[in-house]
C-alpha positions in Angstrom: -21.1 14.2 -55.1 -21.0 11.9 -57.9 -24.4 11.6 -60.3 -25.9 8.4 -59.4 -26.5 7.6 -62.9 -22.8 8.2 -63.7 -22.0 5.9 -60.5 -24.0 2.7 -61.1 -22.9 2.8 -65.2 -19.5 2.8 -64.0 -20.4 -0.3 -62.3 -22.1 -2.0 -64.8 -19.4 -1.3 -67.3 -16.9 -3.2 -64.9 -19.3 -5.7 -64.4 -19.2 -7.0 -67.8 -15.9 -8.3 -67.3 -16.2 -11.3 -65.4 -13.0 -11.7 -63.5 -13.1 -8.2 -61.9 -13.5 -7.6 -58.2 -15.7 -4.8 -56.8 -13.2 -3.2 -54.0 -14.6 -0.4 -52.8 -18.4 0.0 -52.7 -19.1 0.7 -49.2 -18.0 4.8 -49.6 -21.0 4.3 -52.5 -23.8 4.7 -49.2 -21.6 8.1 -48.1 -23.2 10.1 -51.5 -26.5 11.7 -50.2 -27.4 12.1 -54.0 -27.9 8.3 -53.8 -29.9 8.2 -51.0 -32.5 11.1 -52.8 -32.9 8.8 -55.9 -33.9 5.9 -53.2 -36.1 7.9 -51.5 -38.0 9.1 -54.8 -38.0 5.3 -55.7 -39.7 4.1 -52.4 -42.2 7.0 -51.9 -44.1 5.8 -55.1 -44.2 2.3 -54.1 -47.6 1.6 -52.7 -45.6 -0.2 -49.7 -43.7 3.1 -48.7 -46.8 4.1 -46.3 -46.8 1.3 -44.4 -45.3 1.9 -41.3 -42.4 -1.2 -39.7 -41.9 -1.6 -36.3 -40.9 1.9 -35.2 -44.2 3.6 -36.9 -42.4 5.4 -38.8 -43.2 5.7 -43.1 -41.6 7.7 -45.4 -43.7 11.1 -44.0 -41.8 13.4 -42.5 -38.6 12.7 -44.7 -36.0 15.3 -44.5 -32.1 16.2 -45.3 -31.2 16.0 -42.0 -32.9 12.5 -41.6 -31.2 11.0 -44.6 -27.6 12.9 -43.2 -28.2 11.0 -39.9 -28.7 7.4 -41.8 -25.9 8.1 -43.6 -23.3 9.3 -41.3 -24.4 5.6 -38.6 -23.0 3.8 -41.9 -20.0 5.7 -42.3 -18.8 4.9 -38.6 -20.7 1.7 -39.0 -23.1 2.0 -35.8 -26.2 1.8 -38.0 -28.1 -1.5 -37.3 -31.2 -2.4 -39.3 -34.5 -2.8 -37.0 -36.4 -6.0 -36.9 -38.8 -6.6 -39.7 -42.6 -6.0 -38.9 -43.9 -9.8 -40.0 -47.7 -9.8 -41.1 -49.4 -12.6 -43.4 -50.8 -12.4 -46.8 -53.2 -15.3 -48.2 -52.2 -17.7 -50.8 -54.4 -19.3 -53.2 -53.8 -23.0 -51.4 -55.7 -21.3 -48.2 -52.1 -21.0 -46.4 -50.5 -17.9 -45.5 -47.6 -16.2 -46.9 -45.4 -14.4 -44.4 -44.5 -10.7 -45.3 -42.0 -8.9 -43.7 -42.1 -4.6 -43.7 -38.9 -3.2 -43.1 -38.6 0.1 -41.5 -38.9 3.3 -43.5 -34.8 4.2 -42.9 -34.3 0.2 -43.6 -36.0 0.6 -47.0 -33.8 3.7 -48.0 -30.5 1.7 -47.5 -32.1 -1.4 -49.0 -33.0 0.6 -51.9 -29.4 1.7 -52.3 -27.9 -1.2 -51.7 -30.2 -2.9 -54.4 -29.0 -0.1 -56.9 -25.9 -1.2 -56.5 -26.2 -5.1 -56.8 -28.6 -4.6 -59.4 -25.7 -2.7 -61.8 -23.3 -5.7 -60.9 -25.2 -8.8 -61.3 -28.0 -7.7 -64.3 -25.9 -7.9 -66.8 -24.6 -11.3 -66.1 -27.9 -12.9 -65.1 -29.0 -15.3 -67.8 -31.6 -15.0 -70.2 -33.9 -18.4 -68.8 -34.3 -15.9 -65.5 -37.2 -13.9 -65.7 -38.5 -13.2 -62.0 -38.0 -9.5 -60.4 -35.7 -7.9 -63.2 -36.2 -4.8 -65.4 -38.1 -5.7 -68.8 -38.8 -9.5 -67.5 -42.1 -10.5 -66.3 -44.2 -13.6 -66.2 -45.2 -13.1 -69.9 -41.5 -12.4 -70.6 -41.1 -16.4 -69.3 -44.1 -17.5 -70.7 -43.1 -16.4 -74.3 -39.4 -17.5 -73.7 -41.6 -21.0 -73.3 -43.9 -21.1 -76.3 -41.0 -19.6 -78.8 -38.3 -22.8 -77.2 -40.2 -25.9 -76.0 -41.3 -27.3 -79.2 -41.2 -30.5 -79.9 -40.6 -31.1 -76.4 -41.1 -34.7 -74.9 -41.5 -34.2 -71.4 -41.4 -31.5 -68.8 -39.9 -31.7 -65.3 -41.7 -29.4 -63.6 -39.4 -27.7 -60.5 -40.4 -26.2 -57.3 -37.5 -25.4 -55.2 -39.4 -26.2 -51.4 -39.7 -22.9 -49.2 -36.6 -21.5 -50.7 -37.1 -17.3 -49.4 -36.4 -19.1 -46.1 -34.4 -21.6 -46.9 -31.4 -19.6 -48.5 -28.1 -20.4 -46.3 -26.6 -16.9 -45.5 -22.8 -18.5 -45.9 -23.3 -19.8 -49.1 -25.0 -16.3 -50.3 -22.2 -14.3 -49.1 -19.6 -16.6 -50.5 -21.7 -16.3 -53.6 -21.4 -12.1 -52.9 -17.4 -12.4 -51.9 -16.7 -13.9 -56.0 -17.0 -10.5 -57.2 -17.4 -8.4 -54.4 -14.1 -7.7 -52.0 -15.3 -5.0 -49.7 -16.0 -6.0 -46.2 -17.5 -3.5 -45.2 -20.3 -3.7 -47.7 -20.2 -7.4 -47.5 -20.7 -6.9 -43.3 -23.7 -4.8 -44.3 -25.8 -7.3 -46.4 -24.8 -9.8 -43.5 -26.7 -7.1 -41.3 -29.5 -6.7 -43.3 -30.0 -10.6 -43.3 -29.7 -11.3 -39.6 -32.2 -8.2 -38.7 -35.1 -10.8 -37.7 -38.8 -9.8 -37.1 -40.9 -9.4 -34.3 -44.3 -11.3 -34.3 -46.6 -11.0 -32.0 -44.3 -8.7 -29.9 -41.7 -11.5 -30.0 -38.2 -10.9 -32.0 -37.3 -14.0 -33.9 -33.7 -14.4 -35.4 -33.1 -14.7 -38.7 -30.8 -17.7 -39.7 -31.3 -18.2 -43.0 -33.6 -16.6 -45.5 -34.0 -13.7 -47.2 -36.9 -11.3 -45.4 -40.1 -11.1 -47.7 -41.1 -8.1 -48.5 -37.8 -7.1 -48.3 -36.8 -4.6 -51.1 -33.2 -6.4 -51.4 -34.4 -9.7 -51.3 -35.6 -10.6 -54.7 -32.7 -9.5 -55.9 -30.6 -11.3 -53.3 -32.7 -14.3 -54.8 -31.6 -14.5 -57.9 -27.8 -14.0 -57.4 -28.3 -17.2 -55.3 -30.3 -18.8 -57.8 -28.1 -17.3 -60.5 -25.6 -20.5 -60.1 -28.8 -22.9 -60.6 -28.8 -20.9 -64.2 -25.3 -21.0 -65.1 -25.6 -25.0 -64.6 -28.3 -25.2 -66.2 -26.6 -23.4 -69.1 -23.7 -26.1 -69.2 -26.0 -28.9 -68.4 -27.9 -28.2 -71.8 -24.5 -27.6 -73.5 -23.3 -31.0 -72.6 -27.2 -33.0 -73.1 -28.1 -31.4 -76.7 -26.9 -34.1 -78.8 -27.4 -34.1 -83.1 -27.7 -31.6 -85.5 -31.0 -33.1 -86.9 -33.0 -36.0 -86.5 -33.0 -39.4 -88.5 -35.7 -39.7 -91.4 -38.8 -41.7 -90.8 -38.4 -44.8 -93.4 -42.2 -44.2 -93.8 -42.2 -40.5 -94.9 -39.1 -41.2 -96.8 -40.9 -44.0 -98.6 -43.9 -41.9 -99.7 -41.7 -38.6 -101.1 -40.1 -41.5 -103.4 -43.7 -42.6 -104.4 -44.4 -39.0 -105.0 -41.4 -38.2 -107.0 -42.1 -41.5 -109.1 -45.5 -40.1 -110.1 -44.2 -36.0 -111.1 -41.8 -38.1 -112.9 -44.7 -40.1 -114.8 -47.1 -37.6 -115.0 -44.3 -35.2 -117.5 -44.4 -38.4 -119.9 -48.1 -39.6 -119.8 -49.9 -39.1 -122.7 -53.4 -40.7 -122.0 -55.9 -38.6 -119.8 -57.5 -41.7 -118.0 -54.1 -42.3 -116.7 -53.1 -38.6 -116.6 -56.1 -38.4 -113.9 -55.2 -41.4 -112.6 -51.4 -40.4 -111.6 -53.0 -36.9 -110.3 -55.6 -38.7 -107.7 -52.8 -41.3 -106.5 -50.2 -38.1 -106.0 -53.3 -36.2 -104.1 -53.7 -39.7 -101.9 -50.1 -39.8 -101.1 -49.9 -36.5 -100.3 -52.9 -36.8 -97.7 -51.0 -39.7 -96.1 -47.6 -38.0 -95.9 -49.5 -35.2 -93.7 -50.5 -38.3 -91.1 -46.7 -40.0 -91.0 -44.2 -37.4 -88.9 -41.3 -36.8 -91.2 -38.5 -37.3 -88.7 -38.1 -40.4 -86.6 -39.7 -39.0 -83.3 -37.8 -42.2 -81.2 -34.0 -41.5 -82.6 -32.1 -41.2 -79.4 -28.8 -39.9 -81.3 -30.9 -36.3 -80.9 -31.8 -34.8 -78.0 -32.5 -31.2 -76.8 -32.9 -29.1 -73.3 -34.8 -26.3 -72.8 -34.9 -24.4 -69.6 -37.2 -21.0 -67.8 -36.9 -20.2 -64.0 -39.2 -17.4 -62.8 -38.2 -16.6 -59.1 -38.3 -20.2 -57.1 -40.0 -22.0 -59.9 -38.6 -23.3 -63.0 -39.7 -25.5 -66.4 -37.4 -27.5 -68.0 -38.6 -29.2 -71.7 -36.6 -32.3 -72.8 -36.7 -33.6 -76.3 -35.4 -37.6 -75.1 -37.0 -40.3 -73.1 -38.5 -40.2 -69.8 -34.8 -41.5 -68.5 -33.6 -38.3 -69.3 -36.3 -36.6 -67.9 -35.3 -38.6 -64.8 -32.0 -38.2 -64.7 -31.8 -34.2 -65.0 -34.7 -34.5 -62.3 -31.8 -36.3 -60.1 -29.4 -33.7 -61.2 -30.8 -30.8 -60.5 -31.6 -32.3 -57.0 -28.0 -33.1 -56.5 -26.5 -29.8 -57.8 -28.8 -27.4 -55.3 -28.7 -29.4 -52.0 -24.6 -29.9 -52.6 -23.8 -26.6 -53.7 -26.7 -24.2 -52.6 -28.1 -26.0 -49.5 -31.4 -26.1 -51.1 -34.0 -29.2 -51.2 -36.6 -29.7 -54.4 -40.4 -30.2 -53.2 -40.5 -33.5 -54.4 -45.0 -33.5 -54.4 -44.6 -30.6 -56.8 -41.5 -31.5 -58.9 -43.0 -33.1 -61.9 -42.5 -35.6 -64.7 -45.1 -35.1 -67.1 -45.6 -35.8 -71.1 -46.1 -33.0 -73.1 -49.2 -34.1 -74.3 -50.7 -33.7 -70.6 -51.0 -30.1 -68.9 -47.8 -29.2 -66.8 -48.9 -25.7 -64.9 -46.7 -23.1 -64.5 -47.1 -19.5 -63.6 -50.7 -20.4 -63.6 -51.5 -21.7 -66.9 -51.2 -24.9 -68.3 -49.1 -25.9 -71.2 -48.8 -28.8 -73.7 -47.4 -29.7 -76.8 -50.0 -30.0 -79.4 -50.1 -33.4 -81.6 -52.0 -32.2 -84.6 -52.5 -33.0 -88.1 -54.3 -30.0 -89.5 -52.5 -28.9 -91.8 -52.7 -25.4 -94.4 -50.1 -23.6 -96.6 -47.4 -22.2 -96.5 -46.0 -19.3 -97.6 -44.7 -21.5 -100.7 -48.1 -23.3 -101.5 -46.8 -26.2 -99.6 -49.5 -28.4 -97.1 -47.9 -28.4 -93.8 -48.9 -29.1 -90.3 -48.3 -26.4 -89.1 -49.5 -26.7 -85.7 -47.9 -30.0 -84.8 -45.7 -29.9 -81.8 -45.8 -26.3 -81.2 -46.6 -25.4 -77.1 -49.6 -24.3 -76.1 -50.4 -22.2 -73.2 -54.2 -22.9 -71.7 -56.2 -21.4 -69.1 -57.7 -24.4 -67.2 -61.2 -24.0 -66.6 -60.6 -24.7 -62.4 -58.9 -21.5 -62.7 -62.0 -19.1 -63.9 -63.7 -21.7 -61.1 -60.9 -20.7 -58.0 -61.0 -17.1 -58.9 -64.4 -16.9 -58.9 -65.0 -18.8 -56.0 -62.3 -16.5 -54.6 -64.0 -13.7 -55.0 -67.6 -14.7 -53.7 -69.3 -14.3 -57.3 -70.7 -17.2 -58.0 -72.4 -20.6 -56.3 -72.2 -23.8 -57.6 -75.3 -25.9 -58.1 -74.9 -29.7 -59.6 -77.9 -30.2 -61.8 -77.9 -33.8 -63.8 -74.9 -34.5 -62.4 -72.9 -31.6 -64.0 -71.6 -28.5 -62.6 -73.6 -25.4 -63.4 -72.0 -21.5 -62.1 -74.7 -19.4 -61.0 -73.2 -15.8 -60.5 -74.3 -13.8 -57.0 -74.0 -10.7 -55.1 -70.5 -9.7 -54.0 -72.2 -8.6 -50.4 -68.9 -6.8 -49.1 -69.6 -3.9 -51.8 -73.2 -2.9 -51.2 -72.1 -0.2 -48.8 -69.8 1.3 -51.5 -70.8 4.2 -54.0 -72.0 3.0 -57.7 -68.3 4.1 -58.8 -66.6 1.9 -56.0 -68.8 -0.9 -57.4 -67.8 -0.6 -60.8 -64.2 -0.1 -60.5 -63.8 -2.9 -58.1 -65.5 -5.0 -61.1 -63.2 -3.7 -63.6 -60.1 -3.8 -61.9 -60.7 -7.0 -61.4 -61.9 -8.4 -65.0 -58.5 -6.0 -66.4 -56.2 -7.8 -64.4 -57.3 -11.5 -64.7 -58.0 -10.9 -68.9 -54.4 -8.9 -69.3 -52.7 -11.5 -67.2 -54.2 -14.7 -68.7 -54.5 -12.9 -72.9 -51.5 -14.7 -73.6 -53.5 -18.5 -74.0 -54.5 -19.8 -76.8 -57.6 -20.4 -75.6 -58.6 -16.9 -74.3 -61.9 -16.9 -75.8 -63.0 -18.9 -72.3 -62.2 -15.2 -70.6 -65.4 -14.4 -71.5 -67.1 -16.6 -69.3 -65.3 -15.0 -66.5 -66.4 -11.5 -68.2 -70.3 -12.6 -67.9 -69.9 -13.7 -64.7 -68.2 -11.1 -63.3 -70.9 -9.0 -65.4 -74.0 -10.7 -64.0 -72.8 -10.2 -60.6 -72.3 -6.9 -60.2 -75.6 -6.5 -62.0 -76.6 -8.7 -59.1 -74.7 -6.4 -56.8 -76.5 -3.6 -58.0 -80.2 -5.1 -57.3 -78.8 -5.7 -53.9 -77.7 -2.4 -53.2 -80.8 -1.1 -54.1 -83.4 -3.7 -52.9 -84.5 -4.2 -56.7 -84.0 -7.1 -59.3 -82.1 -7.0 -62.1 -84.1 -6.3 -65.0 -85.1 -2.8 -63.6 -81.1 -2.1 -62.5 -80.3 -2.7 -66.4 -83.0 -0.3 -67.4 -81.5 2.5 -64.8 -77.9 2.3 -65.8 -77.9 1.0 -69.4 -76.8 3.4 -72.5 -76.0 2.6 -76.0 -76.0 -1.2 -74.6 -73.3 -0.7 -72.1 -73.4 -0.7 -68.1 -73.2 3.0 -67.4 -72.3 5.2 -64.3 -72.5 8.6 -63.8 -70.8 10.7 -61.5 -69.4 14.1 -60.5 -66.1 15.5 -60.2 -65.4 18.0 -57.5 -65.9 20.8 -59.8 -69.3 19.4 -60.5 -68.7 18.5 -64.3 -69.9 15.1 -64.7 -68.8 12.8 -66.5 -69.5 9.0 -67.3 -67.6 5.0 -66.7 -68.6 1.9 -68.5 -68.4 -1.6 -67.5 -65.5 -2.9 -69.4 -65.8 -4.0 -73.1 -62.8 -4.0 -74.6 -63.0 -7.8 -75.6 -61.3 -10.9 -75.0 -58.8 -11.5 -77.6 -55.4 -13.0 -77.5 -52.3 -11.3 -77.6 -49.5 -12.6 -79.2 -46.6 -12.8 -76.6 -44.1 -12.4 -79.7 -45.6 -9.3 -81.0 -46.7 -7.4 -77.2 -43.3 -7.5 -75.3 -44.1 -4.9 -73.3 -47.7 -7.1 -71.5 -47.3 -7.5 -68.1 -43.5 -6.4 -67.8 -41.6 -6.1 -64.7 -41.6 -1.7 -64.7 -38.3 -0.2 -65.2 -36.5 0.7 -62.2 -34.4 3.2 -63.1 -36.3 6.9 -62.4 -34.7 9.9 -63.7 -35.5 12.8 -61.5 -37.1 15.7 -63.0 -37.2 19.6 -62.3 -39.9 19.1 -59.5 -38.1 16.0 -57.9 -38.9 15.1 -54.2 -34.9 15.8 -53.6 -35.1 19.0 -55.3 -38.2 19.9 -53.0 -36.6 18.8 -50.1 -33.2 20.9 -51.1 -34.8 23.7 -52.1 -35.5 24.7 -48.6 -38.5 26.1 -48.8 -42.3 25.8 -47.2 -44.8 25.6 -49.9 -47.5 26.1 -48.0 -45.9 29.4 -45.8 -43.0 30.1 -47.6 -40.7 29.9 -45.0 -37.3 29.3 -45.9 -35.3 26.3 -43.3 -35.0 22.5 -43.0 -38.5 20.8 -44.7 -40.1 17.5 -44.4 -42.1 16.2 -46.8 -45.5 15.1 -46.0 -47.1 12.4 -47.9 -50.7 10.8 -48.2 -51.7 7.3 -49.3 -53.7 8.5 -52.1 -55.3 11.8 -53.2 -58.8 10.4 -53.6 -58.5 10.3 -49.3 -58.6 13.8 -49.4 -61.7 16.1 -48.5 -60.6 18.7 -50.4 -61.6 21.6 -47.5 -58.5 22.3 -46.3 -55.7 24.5 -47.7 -53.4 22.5 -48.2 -55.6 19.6 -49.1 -56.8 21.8 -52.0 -53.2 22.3 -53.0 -52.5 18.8 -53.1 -55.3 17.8 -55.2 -54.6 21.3 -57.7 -50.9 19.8 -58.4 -52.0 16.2 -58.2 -49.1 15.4 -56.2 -49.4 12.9 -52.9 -46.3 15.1 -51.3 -46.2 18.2 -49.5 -42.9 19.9 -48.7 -43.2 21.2 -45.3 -41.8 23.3 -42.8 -41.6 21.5 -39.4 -44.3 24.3 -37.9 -47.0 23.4 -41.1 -46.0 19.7 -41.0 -47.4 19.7 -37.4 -49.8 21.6 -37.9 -51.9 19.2 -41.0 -51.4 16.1 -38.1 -52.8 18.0 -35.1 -55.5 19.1 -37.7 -55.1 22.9 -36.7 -54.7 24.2 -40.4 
């Protein structure tokens, strides 16, 4: 069998030429060493627990499991099981649908991902920043704030329910440009026409991709890949002028100001020496008001373009024609060639100097005329027409209000945030309590630490603080001053509590500030984790081919057992206390033990 690592370089070296076809990639599913780097790729996914339709997770993996998957897609009787739809919230109040594939359905989506992934990501443009390796929303947000100056206008897209909108034709003619194996082609056709079952219903698939599929992002931006590439030639045939025209004005005062350092090395008389030196100062102070480039010539003009997944900014340096026009465009170019319709209530024509919200901040172009010095001793405004990127104050609001911590009182007519109990977490330890509060304050500050404005995080850090105090009184039927004097030390929120061993040991409410992070200088903030896992000595595949029990030591076929998380265990069993002393969520299992730990007889 061929190293997988060895397999899917070989493919992304042939990728790079863009006229070569992919013939045979089918036989690519028939190496069982694939198929062990999937399965130690799912198993660490949160999502590889949760059972689809069948029941079945990724407990109870074994060789012969995987050798029966693999030999149904070598006579090609395999056929992918109905998705298992359920419904996640959205921030709107709607509900998103979810579908869980199967646990055998994930393995063969994970390979067949693997493969895609070392074709296509090396041809995917850089304005694409959703579900790839290194690329993140802070990825596309920085990509934003380094490229949209000076931008006039935005044209804020939304491409309208496009997961279930994709046409399957059009993707697979999309797949068949580089890809020539049927067979492989047959199987992604499979994969998309699986349907789910709701409410003990099967519903057909027509068109979409299946999310919560671990194919389908991917299968999303191949599709959305051709929006990129026009995009790409759009802006190569809008961008128009080297540089703009000078503004008469500013042009008109460097003149004056050269006229005076010209009389000022012949002046003799220090009335008139002083004189020369407060008119230059004046002038100087007036240029920093007049732009120095005519902001209206319409002989330049730029595009500027970031899609993350189904949403997408584009910045135009032009008039608000243009603005329309690439609108129109755009519109054109994805219901003619990808069957796809713009949401026309959220596709957006707004002037920089206005908010346009994307990946939930809000971003303008500044218009300022504070100035300071350069590196050269030169007065410059330097923060004139650079983007900003804002958190609005309705989103502290919404993600409060989210999470039931504070009420909202009008007094004199303005809006006043009173923080409150979070009720749902008075029946929770005091270390529950406080690691549901930081989790929560971590995410929403690392997320949001990009905006200029991050100082307004801490407002969400008091309220977030206050509440849990708040929580705390609750719990314990007492108010909050006296809760303060229980858990405070060295002026931090502190909880004590025991490990298993009985050392104890301390956690503090979080305090690490609320600064702002410079997207240029922390590329690795919120980044998309890289996918690629090299196995190591004590892999799940070399577990399972070792052959060997590691709880009885007997020697045969083994399936690995697997627990959501190790804090769920009690600790009292054998093999409980195993677990936990390895700090491993897998067990490798003869069929006798594996029995055994569900029918709780060991």
């Amino acid at each position: 069998m061929r190293n997988p690592e060895r397999v899917l370089n070989s493919l992304a070296e042939h990728s790079k030429a863009s006229n070569y076809k992919f013939e045979r990639l089918y036989r690519i599913l028939f190496n069982n060493e694939m198929f062990y780097v999937a399965y130690q790729r799912i198993s660490t996914n949160k999502g590889g627990m949760t059972a689809g339709i069948d029941g079945a997770t990724t407990d109870g993996m074994s060789l012969p499991r995987i050798e029966k998957l693999i030999a149904s897609l070598k006579d090609e009787s395999y056929q992918p099981q109905p998705a298992r739809r359920v419904y996640i919230p959205k921030k709107n109040g709607k509900k998103r649908p979810l579908g869980i594939p199967s646990a055998d359905d994930k393995l063969v989506q994970e390979v067949v991902r693997m493969i895609l992934e070392a074709i296509y990501e090396g041809q995917f443009e850089q304005s694409s920043h959703g579900f790839r390796p290194n690329r993140s929303c802070h990825t596309a947000l920085a990509q934003i704030q380094k490229t949209f100056c000076g931008a006039k206008w935005f044209v804020e897209g939304d491409i309208k329910a496009f997961f279930d909108n994709i046409n399957h034709d059009v993707l697979i003619e999309i797949l068949k440009e580089r890809i020539t194996d049927d067979r492989f082609i047959r199987l992604i056709r499979k994969l998309l026409n699986a349907g789910y079952i709701e409410d003990w219903k099967f519903h057909r698939t027509y068109s979409g991709t299946p999310q919560g599929g671990i194919v389908s992002p991917l299968l999303a931006n191949i599709y959305l890949d051709k929006l990129d590439k026009y995009m790409k030639e759009y802006i190569q045939n809008f961008d128009k002028g080297k540089n703009r025209k000078r503004n008469p004005a500013s042009c008109k005062l460097g003149y004056k100001r050269r006229w005076i350092v010209h009389k000022l090395q012949k002046v003799v008389n220090e009335d008139e020496h002083a004189e020369l030196i407060a008119s230059y100062k004046a002038n100087k102070a007036q240029s920093l008001l007049v732009p120095s480039c005519d902001e209206m010539d319409s002989s330049y003009k730029r595009l500027k373009y970031v899609r993350y997944a189904d949403d997408f900014l584009i910045g135009v340096i032009g008039s608000k024609e243009d603005a329309k026009r690439i609108k129109e465009d755009v519109k054109v170019f994805l219901a003619d060639k990808l069957a796809l319709d713009l949401s026309e209530e959220k596709t957006l024509i707004t002037h920089t100097s206005k908010a346009a919200k994307f990946l939930g901040y809000e971003i303008d172009v500044t218009s300022s005329n504070t100035a300071r010095r350069s590196v050269n001793g030169v007065m410059r405004r330097a923060f004139n027409k650079r983007v900003r990127l804002m958190i609005g104050r309705n989103t502290i609001k919404n993600k409060l209000l989210e999470e039931r911590m504070i009420e909202i009182k009008i007094h004199n007519g303005k809006e006043q945030w009173k923080p409150k109990s979070k009720t749902i977490l008075v029946l929770n330890d005091d270390l529950e309590i406080l690691d549901r509060y930081n989790s929560m304050i971590r995410g929403f500050v690392n997320y949001y630490s990009l905006a200029n404005n991050s100082y307004v995080l801490s407002s969400f850090g008091y309220m977030l603080e206050y509440s849990m105090y708040k929580t705390f009184a609750h719990k314990y039927r007492s108010r909050v001053p006296v809760i303060l004097r229980k858990y405070k030390k060295n002026k931090l929120f502190t909880v004590k509590f025991k490990l298993k061993n009985g050392k104890e040991k301390e956690r503090t409410f979080y305090h690490d500030g609320y600064g702002r992070k410079d997207p240029m200088k922390n590329g690795g903030i919120d980044q998309y984790p890289n996918l690629m896992i090299y196995a190591c000595r004590t892999s799940l595949a070399d577990r399972l081919k070792a052959g060997k029990c590691e709880l009885c030591g007997k020697e045969g076929t083994i399936q690995m057992h697997h627990v959501h998380k190790l804090g769920d265990l009690s600790g009292k069993a054998n093999w409980e206390k195993f677990m936990i002393a390895r700090r491993r969520k897998t067990l490798a299992l003869c069929e006798s033990c594996h029995k055994k730990i569900h029918y709780g007889t060991i």
